[in-house]
DOKOLSE-971163 format. One record per residue: x, y, z of N, C-alpha, C, CB in turn. Coordinates in steps of 0.001 Angstrom, whole numbers, padded with zeros to 6 digits. Glycine has a CB too. Example, Ala and Ser with C-alpha at 12.3 -4.5 7.8 and 13.67 -1.06 7.14 Angstrom:
<sites>
(site (013190; -005690; 007800); (012300; -004500; 007800); (013200; -003300; 007800); (011308; -004473; 009046))
(site (012850; -002250; 007080); (013670; -001060; 007140); (012900; 000030; 007870); (014084; -000598; 005725))
</sites>
This chain:
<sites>
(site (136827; 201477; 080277); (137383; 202737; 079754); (138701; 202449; 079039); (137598; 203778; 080906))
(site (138975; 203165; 077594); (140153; 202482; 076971); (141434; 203513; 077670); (140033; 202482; 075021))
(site (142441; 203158; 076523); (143174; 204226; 077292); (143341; 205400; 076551); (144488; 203807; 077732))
(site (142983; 205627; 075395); (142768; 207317; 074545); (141700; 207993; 075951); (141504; 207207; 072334))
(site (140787; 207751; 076393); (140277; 207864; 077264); (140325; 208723; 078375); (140324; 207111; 077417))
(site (141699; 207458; 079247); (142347; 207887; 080568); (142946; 208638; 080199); (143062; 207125; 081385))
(site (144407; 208740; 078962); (144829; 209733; 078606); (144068; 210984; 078407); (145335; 209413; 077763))
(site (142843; 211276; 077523); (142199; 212566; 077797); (141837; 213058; 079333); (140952; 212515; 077034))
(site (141532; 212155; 079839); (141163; 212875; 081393); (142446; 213140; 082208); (140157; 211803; 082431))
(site (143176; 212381; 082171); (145198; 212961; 082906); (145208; 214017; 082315); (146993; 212019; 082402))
(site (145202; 214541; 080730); (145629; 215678; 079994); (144911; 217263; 080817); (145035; 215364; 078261))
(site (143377; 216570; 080590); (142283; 217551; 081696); (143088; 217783; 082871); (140706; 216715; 082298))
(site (143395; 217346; 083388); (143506; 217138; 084901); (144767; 217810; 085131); (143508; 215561; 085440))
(site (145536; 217836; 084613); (147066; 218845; 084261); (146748; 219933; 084200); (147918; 218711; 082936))
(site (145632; 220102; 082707); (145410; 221062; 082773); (144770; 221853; 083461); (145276; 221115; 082183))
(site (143792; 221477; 084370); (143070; 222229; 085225); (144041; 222757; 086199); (141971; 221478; 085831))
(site (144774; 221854; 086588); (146073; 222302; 088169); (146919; 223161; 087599); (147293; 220880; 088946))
(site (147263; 222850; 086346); (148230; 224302; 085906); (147377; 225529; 085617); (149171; 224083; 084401))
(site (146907; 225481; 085110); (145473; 226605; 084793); (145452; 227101; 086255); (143621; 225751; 084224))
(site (144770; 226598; 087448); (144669; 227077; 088563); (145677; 227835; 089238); (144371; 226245; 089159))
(site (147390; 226737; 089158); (148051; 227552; 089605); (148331; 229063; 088832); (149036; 226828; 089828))
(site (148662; 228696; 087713); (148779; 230209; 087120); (148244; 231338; 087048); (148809; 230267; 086273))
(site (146461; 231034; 087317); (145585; 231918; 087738); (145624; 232523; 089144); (144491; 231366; 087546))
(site (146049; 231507; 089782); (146675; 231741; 091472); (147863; 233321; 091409); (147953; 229827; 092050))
(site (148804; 232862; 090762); (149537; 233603; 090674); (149020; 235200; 089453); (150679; 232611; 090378))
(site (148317; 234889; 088737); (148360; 235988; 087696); (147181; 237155; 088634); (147712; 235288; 085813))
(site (146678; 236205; 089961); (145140; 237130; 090599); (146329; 237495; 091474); (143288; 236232; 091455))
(site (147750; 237354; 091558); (148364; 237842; 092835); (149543; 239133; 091989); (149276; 236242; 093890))
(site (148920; 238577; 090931); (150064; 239891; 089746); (151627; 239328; 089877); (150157; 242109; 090574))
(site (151710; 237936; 089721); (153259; 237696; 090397); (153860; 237064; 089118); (153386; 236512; 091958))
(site (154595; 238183; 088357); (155244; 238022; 086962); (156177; 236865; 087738); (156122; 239607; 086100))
(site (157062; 236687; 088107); (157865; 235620; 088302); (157558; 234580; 087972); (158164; 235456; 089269))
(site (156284; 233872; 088597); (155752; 232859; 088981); (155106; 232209; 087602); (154839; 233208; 090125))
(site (154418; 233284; 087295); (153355; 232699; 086187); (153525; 232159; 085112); (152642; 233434; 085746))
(site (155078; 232569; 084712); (155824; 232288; 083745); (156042; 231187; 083406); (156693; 232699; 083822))
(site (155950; 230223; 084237); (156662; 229194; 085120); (155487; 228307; 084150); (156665; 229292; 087217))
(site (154464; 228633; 084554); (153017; 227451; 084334); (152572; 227696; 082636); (151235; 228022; 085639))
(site (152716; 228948; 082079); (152090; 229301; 081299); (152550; 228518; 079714); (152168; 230713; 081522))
(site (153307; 227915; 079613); (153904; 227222; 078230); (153512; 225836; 078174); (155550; 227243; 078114))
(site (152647; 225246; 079277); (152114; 224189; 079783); (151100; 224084; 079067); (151887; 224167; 081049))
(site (149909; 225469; 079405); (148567; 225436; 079076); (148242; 224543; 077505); (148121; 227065; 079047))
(site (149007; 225121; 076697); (148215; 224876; 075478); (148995; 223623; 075202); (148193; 226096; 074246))
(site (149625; 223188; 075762); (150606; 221575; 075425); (149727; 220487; 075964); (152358; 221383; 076390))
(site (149050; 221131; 076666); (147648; 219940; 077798); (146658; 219780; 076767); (146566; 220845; 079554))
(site (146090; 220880; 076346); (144957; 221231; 075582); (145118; 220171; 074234); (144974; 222963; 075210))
(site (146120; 220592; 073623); (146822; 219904; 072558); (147123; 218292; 072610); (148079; 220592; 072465))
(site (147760; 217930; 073629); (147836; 216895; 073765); (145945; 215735; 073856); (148864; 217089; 074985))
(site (145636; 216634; 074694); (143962; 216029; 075134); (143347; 216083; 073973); (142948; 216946; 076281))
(site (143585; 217138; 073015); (142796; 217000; 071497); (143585; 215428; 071195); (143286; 218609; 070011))
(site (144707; 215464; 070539); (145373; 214239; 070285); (144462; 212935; 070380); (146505; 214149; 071246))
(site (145123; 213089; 071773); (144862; 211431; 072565); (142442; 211491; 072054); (145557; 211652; 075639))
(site (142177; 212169; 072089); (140366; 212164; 072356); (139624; 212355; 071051); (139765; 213549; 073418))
(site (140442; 212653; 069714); (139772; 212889; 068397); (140070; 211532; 067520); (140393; 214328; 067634))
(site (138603; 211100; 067083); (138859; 209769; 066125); (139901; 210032; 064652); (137152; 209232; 065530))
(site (139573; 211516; 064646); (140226; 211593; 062940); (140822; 213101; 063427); (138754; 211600; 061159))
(site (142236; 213345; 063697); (142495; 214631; 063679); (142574; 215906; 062611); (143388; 214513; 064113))
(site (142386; 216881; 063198); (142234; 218151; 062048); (143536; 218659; 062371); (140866; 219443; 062229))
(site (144254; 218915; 061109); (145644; 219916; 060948); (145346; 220973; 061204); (146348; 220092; 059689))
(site (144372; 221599; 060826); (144049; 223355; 061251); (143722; 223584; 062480); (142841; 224079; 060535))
(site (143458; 222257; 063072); (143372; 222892; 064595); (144627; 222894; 065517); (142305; 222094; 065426))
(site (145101; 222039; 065315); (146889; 221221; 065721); (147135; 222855; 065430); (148019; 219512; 064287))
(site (147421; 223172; 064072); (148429; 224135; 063844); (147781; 225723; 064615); (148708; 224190; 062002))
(site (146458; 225501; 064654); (146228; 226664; 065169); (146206; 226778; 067034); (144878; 227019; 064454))
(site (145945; 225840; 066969); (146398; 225780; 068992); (148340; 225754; 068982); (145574; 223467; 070085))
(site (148905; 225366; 067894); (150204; 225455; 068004); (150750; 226944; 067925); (150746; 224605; 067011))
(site (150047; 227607; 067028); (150434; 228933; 067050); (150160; 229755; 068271); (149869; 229520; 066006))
(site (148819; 229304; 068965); (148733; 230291; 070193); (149917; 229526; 071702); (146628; 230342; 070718))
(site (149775; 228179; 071353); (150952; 228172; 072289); (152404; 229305; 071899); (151451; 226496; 072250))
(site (152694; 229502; 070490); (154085; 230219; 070438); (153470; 231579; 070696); (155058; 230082; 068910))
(site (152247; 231971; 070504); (152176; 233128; 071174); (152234; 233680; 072676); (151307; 233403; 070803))
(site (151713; 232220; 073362); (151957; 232249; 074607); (153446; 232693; 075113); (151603; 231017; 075001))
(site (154292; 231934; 074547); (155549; 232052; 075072); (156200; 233126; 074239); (156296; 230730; 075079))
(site (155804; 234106; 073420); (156366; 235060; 073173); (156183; 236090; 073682); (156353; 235186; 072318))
(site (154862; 236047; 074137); (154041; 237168; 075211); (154811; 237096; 076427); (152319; 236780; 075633))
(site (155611; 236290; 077013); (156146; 236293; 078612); (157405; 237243; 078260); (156655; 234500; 079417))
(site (158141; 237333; 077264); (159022; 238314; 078007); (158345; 239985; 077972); (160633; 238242; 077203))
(site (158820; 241101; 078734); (158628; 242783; 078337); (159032; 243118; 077214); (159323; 243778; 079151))
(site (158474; 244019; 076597); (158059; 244815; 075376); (157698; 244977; 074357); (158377; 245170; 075105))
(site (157304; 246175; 073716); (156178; 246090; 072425); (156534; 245070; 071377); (156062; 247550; 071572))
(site (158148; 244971; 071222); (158613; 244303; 070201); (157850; 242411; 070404); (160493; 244547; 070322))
(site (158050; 241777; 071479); (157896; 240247; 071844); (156334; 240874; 072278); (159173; 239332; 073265))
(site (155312; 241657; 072170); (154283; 241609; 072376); (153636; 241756; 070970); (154027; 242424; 073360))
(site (154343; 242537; 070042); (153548; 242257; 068696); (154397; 240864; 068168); (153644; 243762; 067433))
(site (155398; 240483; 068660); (155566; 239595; 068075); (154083; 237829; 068104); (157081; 239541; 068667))
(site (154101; 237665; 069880); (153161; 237224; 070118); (151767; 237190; 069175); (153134; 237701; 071103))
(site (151444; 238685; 069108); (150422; 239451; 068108); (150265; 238304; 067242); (150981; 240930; 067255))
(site (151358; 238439; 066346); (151349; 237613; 064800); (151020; 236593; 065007); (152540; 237399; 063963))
(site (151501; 235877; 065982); (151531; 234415; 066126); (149937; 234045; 066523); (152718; 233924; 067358))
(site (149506; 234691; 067118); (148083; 234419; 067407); (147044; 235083; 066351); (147781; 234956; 068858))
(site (147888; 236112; 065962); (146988; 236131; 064107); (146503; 235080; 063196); (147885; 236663; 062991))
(site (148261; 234493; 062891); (147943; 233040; 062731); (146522; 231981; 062945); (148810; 232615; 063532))
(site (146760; 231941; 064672); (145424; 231364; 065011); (144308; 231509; 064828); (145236; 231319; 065792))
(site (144117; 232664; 064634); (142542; 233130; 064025); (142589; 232840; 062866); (142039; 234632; 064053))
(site (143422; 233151; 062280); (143352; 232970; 060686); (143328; 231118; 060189); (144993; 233866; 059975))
(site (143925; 230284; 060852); (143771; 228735; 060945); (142271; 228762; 061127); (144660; 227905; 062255))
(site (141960; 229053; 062466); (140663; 228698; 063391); (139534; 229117; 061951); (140464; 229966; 065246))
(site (139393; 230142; 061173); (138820; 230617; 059914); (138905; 229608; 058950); (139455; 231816; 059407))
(site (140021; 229408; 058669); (140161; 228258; 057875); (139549; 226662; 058215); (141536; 228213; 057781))
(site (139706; 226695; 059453); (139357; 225357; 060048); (137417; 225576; 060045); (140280; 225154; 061945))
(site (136521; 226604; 060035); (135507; 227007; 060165); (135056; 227288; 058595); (135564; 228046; 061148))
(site (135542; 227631; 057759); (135410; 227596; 056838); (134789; 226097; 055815); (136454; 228131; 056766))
(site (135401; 225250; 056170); (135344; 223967; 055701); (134133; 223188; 056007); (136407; 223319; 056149))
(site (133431; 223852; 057093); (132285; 222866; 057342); (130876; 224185; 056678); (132207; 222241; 059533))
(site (130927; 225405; 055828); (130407; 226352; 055274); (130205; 226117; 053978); (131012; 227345; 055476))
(site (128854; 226285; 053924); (128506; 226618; 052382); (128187; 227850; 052068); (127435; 225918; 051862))
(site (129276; 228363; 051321); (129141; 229875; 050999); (128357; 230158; 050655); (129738; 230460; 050334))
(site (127241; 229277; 050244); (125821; 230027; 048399); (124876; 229901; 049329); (125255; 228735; 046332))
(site (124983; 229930; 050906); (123627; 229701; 051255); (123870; 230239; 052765); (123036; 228037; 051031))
(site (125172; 230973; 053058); (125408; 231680; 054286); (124308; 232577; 054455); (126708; 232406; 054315))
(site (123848; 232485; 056020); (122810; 233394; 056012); (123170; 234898; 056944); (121525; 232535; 056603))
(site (123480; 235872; 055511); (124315; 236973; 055877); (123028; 238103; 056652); (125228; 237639; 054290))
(site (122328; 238059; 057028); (120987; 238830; 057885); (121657; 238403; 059368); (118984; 238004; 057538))
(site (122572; 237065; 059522); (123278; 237472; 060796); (124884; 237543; 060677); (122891; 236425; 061936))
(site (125241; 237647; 059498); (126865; 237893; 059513); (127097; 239097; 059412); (127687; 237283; 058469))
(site (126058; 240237; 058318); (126488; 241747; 058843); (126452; 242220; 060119); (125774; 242680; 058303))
(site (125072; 242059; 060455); (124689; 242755; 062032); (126109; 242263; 062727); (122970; 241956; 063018))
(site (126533; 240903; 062875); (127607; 240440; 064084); (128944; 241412; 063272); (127959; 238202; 064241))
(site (129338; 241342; 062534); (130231; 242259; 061612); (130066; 243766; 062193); (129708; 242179; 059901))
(site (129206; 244528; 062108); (129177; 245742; 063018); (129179; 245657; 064375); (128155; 246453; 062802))
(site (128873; 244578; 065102); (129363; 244599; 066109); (130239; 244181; 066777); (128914; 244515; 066450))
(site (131217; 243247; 066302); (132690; 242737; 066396); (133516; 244098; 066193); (133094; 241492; 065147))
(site (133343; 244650; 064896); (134295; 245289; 064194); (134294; 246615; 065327); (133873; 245562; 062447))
(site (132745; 246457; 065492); (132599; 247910; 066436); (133209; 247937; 067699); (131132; 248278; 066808))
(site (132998; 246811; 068293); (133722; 246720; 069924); (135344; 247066; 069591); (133568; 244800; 070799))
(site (136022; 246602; 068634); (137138; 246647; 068364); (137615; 248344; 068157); (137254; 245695; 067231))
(site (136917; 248384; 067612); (137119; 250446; 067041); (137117; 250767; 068517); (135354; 251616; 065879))
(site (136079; 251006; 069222); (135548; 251479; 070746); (137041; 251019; 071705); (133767; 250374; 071362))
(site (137753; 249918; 071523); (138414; 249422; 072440); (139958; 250017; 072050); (138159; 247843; 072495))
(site (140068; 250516; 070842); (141471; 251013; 070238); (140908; 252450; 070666); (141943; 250671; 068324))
(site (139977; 252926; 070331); (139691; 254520; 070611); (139878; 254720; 072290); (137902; 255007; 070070))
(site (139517; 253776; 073088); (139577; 254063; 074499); (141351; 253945; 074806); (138503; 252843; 075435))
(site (142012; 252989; 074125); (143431; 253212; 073932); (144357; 254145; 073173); (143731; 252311; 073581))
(site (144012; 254988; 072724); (144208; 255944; 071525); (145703; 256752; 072397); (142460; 257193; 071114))
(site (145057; 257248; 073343); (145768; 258454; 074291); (146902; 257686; 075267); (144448; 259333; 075418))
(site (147083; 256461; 075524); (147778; 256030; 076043); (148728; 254596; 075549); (147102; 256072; 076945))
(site (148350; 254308; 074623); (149178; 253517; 073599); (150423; 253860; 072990); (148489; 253331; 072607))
(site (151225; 253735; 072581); (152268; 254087; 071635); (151444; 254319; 070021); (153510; 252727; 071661))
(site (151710; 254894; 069748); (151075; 255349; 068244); (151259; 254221; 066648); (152026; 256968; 067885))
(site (152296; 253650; 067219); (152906; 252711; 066297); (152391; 251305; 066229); (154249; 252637; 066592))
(site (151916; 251427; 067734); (150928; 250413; 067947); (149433; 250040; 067596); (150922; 250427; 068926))
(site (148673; 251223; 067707); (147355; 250939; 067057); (146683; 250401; 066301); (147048; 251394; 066795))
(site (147466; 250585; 065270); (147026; 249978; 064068); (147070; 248400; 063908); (147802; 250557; 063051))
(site (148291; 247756; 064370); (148440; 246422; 064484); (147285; 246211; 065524); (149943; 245946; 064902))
(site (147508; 246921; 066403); (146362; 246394; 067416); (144921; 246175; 067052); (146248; 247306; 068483))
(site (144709; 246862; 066299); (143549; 247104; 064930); (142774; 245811; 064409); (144412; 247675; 063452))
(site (143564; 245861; 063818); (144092; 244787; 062916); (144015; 243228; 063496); (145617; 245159; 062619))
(site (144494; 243008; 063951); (144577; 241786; 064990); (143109; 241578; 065675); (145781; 242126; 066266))
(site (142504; 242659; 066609); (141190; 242186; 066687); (140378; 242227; 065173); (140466; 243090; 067804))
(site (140247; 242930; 064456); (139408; 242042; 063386); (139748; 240928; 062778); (139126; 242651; 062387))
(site (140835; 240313; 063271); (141013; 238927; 062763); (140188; 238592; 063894); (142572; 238194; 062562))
(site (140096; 238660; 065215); (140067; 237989; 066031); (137883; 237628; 066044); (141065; 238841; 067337))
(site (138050; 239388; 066098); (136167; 239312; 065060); (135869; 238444; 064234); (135747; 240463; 063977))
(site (136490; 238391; 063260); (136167; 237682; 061851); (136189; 236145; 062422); (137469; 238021; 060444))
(site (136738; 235457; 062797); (137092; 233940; 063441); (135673; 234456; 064275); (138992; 233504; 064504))
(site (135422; 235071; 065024); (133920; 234953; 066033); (132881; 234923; 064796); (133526; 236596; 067320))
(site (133222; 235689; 063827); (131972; 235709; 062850); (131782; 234185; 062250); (132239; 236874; 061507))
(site (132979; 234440; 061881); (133040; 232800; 061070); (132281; 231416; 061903); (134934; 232288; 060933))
(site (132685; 231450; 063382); (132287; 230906; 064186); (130457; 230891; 064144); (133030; 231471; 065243))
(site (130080; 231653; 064640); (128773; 232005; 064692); (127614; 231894; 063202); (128960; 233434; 065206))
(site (128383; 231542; 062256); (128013; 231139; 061264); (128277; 229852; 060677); (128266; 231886; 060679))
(site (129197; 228977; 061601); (129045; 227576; 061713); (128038; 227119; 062759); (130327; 227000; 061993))
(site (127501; 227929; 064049); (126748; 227871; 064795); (125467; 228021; 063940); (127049; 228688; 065789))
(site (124948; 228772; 063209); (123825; 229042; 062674); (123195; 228187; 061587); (123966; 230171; 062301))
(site (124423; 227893; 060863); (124312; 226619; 059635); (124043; 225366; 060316); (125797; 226336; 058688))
(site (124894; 224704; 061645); (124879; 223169; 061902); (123552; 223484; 062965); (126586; 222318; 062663))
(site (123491; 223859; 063581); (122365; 224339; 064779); (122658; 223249; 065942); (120482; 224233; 064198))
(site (123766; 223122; 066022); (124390; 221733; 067193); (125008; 222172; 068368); (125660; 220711; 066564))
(site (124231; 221384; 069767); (125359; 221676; 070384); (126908; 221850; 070363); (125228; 221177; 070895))
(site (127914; 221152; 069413); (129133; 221169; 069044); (129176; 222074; 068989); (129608; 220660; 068220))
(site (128562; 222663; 067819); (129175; 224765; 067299); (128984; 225836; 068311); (128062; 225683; 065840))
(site (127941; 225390; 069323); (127370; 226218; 070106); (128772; 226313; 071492); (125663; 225536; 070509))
(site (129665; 225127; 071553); (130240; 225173; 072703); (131433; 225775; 072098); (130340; 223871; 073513))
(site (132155; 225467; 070378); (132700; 226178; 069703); (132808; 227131; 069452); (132680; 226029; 069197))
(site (131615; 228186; 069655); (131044; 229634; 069360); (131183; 229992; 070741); (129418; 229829; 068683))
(site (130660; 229475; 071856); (130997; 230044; 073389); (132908; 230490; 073395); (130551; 228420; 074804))
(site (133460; 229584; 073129); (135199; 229424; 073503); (135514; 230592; 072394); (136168; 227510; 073103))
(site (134941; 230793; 071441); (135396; 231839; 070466); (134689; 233310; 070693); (135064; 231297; 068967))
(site (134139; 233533; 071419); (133539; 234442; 072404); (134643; 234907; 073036); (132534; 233853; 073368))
(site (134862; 233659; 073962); (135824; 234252; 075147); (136741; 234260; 074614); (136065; 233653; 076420))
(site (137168; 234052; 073778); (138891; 234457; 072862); (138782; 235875; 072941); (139153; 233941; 070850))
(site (137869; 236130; 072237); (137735; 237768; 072149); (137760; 238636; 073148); (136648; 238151; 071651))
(site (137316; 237948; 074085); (137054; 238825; 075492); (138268; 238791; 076204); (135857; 238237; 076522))
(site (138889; 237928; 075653); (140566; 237807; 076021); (141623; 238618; 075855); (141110; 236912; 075453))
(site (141200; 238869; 074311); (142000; 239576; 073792); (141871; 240950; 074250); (141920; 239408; 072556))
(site (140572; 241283; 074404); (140113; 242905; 074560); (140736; 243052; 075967); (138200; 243314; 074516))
(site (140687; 242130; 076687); (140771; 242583; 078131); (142514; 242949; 078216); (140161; 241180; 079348))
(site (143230; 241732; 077893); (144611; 241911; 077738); (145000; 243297; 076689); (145170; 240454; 077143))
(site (144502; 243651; 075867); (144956; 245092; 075579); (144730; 246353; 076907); (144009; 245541; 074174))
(site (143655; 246091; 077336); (143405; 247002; 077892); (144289; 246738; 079648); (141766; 247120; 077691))
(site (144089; 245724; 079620); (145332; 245325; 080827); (146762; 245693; 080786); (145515; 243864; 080935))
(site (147347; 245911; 079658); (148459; 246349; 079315); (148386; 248234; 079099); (148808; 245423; 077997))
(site (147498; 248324; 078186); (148028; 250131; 077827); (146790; 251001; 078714); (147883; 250703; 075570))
(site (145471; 250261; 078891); (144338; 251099; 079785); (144873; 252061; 081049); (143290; 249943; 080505))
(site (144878; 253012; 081421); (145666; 253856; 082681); (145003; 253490; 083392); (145854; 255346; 082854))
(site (144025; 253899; 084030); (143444; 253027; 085462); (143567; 251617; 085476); (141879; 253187; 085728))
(site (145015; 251170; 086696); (145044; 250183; 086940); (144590; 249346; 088554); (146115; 250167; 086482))
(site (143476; 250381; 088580); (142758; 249582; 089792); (141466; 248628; 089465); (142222; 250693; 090860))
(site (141174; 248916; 088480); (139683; 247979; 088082); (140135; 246424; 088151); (138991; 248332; 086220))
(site (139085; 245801; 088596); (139655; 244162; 088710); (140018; 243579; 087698); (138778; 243185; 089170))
(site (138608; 244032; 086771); (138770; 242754; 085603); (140271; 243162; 084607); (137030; 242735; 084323))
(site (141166; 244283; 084864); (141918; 244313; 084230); (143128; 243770; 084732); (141883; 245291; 083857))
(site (142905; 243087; 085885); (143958; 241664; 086007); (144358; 240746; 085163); (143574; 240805; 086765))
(site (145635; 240061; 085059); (145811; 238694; 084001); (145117; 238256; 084270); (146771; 237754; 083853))
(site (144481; 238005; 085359); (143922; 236528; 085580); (141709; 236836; 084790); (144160; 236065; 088137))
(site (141824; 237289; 084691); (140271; 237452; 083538); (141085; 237424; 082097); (139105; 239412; 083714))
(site (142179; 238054; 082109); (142606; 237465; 080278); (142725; 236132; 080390); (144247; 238006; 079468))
(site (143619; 235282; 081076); (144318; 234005; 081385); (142634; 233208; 081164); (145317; 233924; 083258))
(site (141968; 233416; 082177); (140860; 232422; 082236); (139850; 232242; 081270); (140212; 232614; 083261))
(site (139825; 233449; 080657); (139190; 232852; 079459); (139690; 232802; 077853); (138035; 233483; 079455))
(site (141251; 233216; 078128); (141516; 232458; 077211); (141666; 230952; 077261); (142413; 232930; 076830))
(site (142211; 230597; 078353); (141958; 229041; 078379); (140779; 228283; 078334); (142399; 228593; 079375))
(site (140079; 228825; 079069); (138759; 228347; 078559); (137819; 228593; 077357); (138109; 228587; 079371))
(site (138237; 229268; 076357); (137892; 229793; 075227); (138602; 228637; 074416); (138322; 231347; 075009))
(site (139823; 228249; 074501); (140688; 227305; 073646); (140379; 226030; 073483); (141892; 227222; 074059))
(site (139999; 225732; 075273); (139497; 224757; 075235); (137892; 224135; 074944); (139928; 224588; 076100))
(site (137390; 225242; 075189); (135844; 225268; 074355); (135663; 225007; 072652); (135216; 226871; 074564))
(site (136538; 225837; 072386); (136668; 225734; 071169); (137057; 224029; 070590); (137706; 226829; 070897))
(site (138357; 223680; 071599); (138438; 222342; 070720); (137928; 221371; 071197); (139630; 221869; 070406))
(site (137297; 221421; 072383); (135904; 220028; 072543); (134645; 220652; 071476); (134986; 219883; 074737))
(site (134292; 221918; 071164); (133228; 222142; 070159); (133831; 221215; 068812); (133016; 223958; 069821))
(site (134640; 221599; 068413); (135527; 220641; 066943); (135478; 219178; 067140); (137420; 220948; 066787))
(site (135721; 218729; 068718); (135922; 216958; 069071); (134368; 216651; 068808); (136541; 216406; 071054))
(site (133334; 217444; 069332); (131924; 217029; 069320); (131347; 217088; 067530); (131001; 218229; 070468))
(site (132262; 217292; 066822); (131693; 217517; 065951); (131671; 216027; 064930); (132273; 218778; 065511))
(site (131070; 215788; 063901); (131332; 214171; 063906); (131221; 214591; 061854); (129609; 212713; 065059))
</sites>
C-alpha cells in the first residue's frame, strides 16, 4: 500500500470520528459543542480528495472549498451569517454545475429526463418555500428560492451525467447530490418550520447527509477516469 493511500484512509478515518462526534452532539441539539467539530468536516473530505485523485479537478477543490466557508458561516445566529452561508454554498452548486457540465454533450442531452426531473426539483422547492411562507421572514423567501433551484439544477445536471456515462461513478455522484438536496430542504425547514418536535427536523439528518452527500459526490468524481 503506497502512501497517497494510507493518507486517504487517515483522512477517512478523521473524518468519520468527527462526523460522529458532531452528529453526537447535533442528535443532542448541543449548539456549543458542535461548533467545535464542524469546520473539520469538509477539510477531511478535501484533503482525502487531494492525497486519492491521480489528476485533480479545480472545480471540485473550489467547490468543496466554498461549502466548507459556508460551513463556518452558518455557525454563528442570524439571517444575516445564514444568507451569508446561503451564497457561499450557491457558489457550490454553481462549481459542482460547472464541474458536471464538462463531462456533457449538449447536442445529444437526453431532455425526456431533464424536464420531468426539472418539474420535480423545481417543484419540491416551491412546496418547501410555500410550507415556509407563514413563518419565515418575508425578506427571506425569495433567496431561499433561489438557492434551492441552484441546488435542483446541480441534481439535474447530475442526473444527466448519470444518464449519459451509465457508470457506477455518476451513479454514486448522483446519490451524494441527492442528499445535498435533502440537506438543504431539511435545514430550511429545521430552522423556520414551527413544529419543532418532528425528528427528522434535527441537525443531525441535515449534518448527515450533507456529509455524506459531499462525500459521495467526490468519490463519484475520484471513480471517474
Amino acid at each position: 500500500m503506497d502512501v497517497r493511500a494510507v493518507l486517504g484512509y487517515i483522512f477517512l478515518a478523521l473524518l468519520f470520528i468527527f462526523t460522529a462526534v458532531h452528529l453526537y452532539h447535533s442528535w443532542r441539539d448541543d449548539k456549543k459543542r458542535r461548533k467545535y467539530t464542524k469546520p473539520f468536516l469538509l477539510i477531511f473530505i478535501i484533503a482525502y480528495y487531494i492525497v486519492s485523485a491521480d489528476k485533480l479537478s479545480v472545480l471540485l477543490i473550489l467547490a468543496l472549498a466554498t461549502s466548507w466557508l459556508g460551513d463556518v458561516l452558518l455557525i454563528p445566529e442570524g439571517n444575516g451569517w445564514f444568507t451569508a452561508g446561503g451564497i457561499s454554498f450557491m457558489f457550490t452548486h454553481f462549481l459542482f454545475i460547472a464541474l458536471y457540465a464538462t463531462r456533457l454533450d449538449f447536442s445529444s442531452l437526453p431532455w425526456a429526463f431533464a424536464i420531468p426531473a426539472a418539474i420535480v426539483y423545481y417543484g419540491i422547492s416551491a412546496v418547501i418555500i410555500y410550507k415556509l411562507r407563514s413563518t419565515t421572514p418575508k425578506i427571506m423567501l425569495i433567496p431561499m428560492y433561489l438557492y434551492l433551484l441552484s441546488n435542483s439544477t446541480m441534481n439535474i445536471f447530475s442526473l444527466m451525467q448519470l444518464v449519459t456515462l451509465r457508470s457506477a461513478a455518476a451513479a454514486v455522484a448522483y446519490a451524494g447530490a441527492v442528499l445535498f438536496f435533502i440537506s438543504d430542504c431539511t435545514l430550511f425547514l429545521v430552522r423556520y418550520y414551527k413544529n419543532k418536535d418532528i425528528v427528522f427536523k434535527r441537525h443531525f439528518t441535515v449534518m448527515l447527509t450533507y456529509v455524506l452527500g459531499e462525500l459521495l459526490i467526490t468519490q463519484g468524481i475520484l471513480m471517474m477516469k
